[in-house]
MIMI-614833 format. One record per residue (C-alpha): x negated, y, z negated; residue in one letter. Coordinates in Angstrom, 1 decimal, padded with zeros to 4 digits, always signed. Last residue first. Layout:
N
X_Y_Z_a
...
//
This chain:
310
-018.5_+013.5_-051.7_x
-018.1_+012.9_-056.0_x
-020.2_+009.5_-055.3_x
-022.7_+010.9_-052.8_x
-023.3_+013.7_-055.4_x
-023.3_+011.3_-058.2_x
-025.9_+008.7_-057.3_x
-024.0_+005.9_-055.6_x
-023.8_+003.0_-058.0_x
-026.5_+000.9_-060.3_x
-027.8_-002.5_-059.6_x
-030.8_-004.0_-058.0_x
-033.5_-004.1_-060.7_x
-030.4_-005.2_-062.9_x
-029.0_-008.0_-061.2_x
-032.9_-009.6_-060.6_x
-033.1_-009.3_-064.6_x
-029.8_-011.0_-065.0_x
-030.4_-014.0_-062.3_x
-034.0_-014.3_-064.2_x
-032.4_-014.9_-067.4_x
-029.7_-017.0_-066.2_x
-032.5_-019.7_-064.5_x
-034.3_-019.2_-067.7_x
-031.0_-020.7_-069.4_x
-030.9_-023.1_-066.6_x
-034.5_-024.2_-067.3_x
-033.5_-024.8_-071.1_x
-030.3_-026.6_-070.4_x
-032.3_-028.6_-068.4_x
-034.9_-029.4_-070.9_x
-032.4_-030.4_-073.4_x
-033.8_-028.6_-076.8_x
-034.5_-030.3_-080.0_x
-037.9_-029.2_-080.2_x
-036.4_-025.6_-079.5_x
-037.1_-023.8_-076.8_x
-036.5_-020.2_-076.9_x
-037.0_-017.6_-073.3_x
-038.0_-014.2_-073.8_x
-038.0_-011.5_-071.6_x
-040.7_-008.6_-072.0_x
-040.7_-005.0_-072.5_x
-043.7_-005.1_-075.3_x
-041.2_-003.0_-077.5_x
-038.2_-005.9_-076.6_x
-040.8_-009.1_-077.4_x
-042.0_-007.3_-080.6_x
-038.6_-006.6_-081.9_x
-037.3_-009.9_-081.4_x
-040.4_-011.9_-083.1_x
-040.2_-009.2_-085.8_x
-036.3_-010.5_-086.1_x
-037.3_-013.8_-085.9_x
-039.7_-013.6_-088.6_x
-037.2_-012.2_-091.2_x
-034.8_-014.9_-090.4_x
-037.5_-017.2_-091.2_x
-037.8_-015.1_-094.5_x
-034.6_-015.3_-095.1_x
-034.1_-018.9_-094.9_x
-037.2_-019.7_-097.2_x
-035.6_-017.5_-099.5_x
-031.8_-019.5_-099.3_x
-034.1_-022.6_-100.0_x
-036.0_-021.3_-102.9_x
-032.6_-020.1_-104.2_x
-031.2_-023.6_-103.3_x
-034.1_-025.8_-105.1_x
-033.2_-029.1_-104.4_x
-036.2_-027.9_-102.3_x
-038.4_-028.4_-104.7_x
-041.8_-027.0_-103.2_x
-045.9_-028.4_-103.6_x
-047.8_-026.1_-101.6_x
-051.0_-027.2_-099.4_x
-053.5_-025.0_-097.2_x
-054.8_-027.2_-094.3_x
-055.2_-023.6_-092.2_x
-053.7_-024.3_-089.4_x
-050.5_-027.3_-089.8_x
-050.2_-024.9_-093.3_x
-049.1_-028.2_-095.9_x
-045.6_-028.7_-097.2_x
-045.8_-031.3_-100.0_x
-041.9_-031.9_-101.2_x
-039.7_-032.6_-104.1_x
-036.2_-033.1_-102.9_x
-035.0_-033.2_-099.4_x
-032.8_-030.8_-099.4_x
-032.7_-029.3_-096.0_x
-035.1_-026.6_-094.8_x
-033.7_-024.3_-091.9_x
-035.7_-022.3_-089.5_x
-039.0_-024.0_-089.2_x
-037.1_-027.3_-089.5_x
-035.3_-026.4_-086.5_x
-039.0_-026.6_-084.5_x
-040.0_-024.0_-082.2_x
-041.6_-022.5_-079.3_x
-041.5_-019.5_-077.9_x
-041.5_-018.7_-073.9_x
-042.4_-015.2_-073.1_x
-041.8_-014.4_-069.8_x
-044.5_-011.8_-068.4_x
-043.6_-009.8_-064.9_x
-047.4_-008.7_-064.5_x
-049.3_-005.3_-065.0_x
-047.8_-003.4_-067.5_x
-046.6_-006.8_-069.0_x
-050.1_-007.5_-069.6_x
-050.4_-004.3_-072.3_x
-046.7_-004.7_-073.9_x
-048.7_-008.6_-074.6_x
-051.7_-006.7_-075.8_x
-049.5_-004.1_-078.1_x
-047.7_-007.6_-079.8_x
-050.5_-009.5_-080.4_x
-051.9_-007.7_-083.8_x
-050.5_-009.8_-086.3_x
-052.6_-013.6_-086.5_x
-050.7_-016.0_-084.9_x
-047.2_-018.2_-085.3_x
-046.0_-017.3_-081.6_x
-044.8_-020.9_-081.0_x
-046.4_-020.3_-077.8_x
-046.1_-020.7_-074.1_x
-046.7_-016.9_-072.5_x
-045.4_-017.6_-069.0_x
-046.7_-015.4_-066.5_x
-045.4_-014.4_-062.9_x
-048.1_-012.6_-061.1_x
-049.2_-009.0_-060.1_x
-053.1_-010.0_-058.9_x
-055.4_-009.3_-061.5_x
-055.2_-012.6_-064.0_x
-059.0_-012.9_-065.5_x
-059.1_-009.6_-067.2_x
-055.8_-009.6_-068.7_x
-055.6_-013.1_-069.4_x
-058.8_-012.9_-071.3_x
-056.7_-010.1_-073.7_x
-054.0_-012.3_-074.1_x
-055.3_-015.6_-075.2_x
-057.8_-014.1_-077.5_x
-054.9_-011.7_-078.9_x
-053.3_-014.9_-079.5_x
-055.4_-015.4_-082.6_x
-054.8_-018.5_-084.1_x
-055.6_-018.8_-088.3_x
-059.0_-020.3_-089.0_x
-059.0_-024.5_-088.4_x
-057.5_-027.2_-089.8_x
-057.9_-030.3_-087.0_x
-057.2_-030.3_-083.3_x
-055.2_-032.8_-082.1_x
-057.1_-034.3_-078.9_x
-056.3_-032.9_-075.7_x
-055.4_-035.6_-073.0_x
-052.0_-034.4_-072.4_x
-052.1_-030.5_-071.9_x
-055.4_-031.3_-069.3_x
-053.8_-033.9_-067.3_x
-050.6_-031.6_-067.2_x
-052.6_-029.1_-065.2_x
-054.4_-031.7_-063.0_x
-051.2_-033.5_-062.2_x
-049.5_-029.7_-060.8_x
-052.5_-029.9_-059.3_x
-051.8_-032.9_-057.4_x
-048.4_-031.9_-056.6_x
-049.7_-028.9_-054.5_x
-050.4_-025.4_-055.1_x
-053.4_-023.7_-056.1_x
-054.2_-021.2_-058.8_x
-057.1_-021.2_-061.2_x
-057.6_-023.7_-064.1_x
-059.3_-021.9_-067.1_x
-060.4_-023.5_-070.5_x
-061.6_-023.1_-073.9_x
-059.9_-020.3_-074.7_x
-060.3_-020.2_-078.4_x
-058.9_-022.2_-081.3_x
-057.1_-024.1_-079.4_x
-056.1_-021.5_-076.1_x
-055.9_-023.2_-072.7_x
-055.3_-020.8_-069.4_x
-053.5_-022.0_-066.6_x
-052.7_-021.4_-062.7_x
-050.0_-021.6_-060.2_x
-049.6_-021.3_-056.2_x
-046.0_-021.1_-054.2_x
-045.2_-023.2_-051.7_x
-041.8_-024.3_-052.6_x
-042.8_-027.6_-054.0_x
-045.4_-026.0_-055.9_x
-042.9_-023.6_-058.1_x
-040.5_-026.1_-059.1_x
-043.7_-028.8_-060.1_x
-044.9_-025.3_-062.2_x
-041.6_-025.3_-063.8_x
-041.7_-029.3_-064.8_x
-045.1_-029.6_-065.6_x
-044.8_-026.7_-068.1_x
-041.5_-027.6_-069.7_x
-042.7_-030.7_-070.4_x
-046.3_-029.8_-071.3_x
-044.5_-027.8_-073.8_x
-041.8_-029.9_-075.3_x
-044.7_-032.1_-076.2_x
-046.8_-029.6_-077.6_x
-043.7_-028.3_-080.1_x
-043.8_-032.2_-081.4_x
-041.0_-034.6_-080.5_x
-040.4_-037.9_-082.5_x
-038.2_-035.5_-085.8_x
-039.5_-032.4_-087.8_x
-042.5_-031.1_-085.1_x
-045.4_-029.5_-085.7_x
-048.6_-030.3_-082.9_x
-047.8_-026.6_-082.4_x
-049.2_-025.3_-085.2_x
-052.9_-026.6_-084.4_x
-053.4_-024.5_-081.6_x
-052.4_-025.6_-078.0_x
-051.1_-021.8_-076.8_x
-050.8_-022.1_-073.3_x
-051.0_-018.8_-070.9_x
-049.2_-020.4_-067.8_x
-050.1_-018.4_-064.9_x
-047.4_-018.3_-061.7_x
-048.6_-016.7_-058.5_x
-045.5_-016.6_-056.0_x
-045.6_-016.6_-051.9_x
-042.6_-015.0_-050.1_x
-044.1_-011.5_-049.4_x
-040.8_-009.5_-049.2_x
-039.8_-008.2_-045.9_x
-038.3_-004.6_-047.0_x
-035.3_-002.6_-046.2_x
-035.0_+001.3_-046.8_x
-031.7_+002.7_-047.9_x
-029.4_+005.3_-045.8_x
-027.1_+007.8_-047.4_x
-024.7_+009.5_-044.7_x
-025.5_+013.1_-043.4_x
-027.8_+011.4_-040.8_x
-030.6_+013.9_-041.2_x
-030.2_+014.6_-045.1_x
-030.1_+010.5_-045.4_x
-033.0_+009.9_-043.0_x
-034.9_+012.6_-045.5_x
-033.5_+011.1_-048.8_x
-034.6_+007.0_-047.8_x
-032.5_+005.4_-050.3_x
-034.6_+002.2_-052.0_x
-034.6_+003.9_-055.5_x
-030.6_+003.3_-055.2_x
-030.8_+000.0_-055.5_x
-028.1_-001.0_-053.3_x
-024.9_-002.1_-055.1_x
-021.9_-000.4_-052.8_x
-023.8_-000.8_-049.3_x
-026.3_+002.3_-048.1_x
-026.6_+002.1_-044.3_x
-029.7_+000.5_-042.5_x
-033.3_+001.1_-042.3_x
-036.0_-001.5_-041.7_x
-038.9_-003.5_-042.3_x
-040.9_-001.7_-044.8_x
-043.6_-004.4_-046.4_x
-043.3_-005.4_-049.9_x
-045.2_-007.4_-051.7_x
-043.9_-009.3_-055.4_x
-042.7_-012.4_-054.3_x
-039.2_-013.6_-055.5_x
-039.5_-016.8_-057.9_x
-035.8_-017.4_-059.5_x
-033.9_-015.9_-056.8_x
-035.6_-018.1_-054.1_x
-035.5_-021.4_-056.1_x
-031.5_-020.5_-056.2_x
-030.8_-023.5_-053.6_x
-028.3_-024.9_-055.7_x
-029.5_-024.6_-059.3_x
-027.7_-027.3_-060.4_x
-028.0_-030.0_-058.0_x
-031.6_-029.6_-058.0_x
-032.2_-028.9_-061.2_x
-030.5_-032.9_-061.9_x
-033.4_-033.8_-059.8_x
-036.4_-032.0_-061.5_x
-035.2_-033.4_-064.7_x
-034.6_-037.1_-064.9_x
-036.2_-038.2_-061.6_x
-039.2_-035.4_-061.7_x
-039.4_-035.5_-065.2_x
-039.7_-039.6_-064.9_x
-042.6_-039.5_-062.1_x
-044.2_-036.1_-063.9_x
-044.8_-038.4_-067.6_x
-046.2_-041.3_-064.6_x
-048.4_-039.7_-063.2_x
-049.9_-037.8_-066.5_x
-050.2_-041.2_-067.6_x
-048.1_-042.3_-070.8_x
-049.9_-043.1_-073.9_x
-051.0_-046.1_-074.5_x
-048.3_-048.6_-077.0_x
-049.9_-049.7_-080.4_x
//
C-alpha cells in the first residue's frame, strides 16, 4: 500500500499542473479577481461613459456644471477565510476522487493564488464541530500548513447530522475585518443555514463553493443496491432497475438544487459548483468569470437621467 502524498509534494504538482496553466490563462487578472476592500479619496476627474455613478461628487458637479466622479487608491492587501466543511458527507465520492479531495485542491490552489500576490488567508475546520482555527498570514509555507491540516484528518465515522450553522455563526464572531470568504461545502446540513450565511454576507463578500458528486444527482441502474447515510450510518436497500424509483430519486435531487439556488440568491451570495468530476482549471476560470461579472456590475450603469437627457 502506496503513503499518501505529502502536503509538499500534493502543492509541487498543483503548482506545475494547475497554478501554471492559470497563469497563462488568467493573464495578469490576479488584480480583478482579489481587489482590496479600503478606500482612500485620491482624486477628482471627469465622469467617463461606465463610471459608477455612486462615485459622482454632486457639489463639484453643480460647481463645474459637468458631472465629476471621485477616485480612490484602493488598499491592495486581500483577507481570504476558507470556512471548510470536512463532515462525514464529503468523504463521498462515485469514482477515485472524494468531495474532500476536490476540496483541499481547490483550497491549496486559490489560497497559493492569493499568497503569491501578497495577500493574507486564514481557515476554519468544521467535522462535527469547529475544531480548529488557522488565522491569516501569507506566504507558501502557510499555504503548506493549511493543506497539512485538510490532508492529515482522519475519516470521521457516523456521527449526528452537520450543522453548518456552527461553521457560520463562529465565523461571524471570529472573522471582523471585511474579507473574501469561501464557504467550502457540499451543503448537505441540518435546515437552518441559510439566514446565517445572508447574516455573514452583510459583513463580508462570501462565495459559496458547493461540492458534489454526479452520483448525488443522477443514479444509474446498477441493480439491487445498499445505499447507506455517509452521516448518520443509516442503511436502505433500493432497486434501482427500478426507473420510477430512479425518476424520484432525480426529482428530489432536483428538488434540492433548487432550495440550494434559492437559498444562495436570498442570502445575496455567488455560488461557485464543483463537481468531483470537475477540471480544476475550468473550475478557477469559472470563478475567474464570476468575479469579472460581479466587478462589471458594481461599476456599471449610465449617466443618471438628467445628465443623460442634457
Amino acid at each position: 500500500m502506496s503513503a499518501s502524498p505529502t502536503p509538499e509534494a500534493v502543492l509541487r504538482r498543483l503548482e506545475w499542473t494547475v497554478i501554471r496553466r492559470l497563469d497563462g490563462l488568467l493573464h495578469g487578472d490576479y488584480r480583478t479577481l482579489f481587489r482590496g476592500y479600503g478606500l482612500d479619496l485620491a482624486d477628482l476627474r471627469e465622469y467617463q461613459f461606465n463610471d459608477d455613478v455612486r462615485h459622482i461628487d454632486w457639489n463639484v458637479t453643480a460647481r463645474l456644471q459637468e458631472p465629476y466622479v471621485r477616485t480612490f487608491n484602493e488598499e491592495r492587501e486581500v483577507a481570504a477565510w476558507f470556512l471548510l466543511d470536512l463532515s462525514p458527507s464529503v468523504d463521498f465520492g462515485s469514482e477515485k476522487v472524494k468531495k474532500r479531495a476536490v476540496s483541499s485542491e481547490f483550497v491549496t490552489v486559490l489560497a497559493r493564488i492569493l499568497t503569491r500576490h501578497g495577500n493574507r488567508v486564514g481557515a476554519l475546520f468544521y467535522g462535527t464541530e469547529v475544531d480548529m482555527l488557522i488565522p491569516t498570514r501569507s506566504g507558501r509555507k502557510h499555504v503548506l500548513h493549511i493543506l497539512h491540516g485538510m490532508l492529515n484528518r482522519p475519516e470521521l465515522p457516523q456521527s449526528a447530522a452537520t450543522d453548518l450553522n456552527e461553521l457560520l455563526r463562529t465565523a461571524h464572531d471570529v472573522v471582523r475585518r471585511r474579507s473574501l470568504v469561501f464557504v467550502v461545502s457540499d451543503f448537505i446540513s441540518r435546515p437552518g443555514w441559510a439566514e446565517t450565511l445572508a447574516n455573514l454576507a452583510l459583513r463580508h463578500e462570501v462565495i459559496a463553493v458547493r461540492l458534489y458528486d454526479p452520483l448525488e444527482m443522477e443514479l444509474p441502474d446498477l441493480g439491487l443496491l445498499v445505499i447507506q447515510d455517509s452521516e448518520t450510518g443509516e442503511q436502505v436497500f433500493v432497486d434501482t432497475h427500478d426507473k420510477g424509483f430512479r425518476k424520484r430519486f432525480h426529482e428530489l435531487a432536483e428538488k434540492r438544487e433548487e432550495e440550494l439556488r434559492t437559498a444562495f440568491r436570498r442570502a445575496g451570495v455567488d455560488a461557485l459548483e464543483l463537481a468531483t468530476d470537475d477540471d480544476l482549471v475550468d473550475a478557477i476560470m469559472r470563478f475567474a468569470d464570476l468575479r469579472k461579472r460581479r466587478s462589471q456590475l458594481a461599476t456599471g450603469g449610465g449617466l443618471p437621467q438628467h445628465i443623460g437627457a442634457a
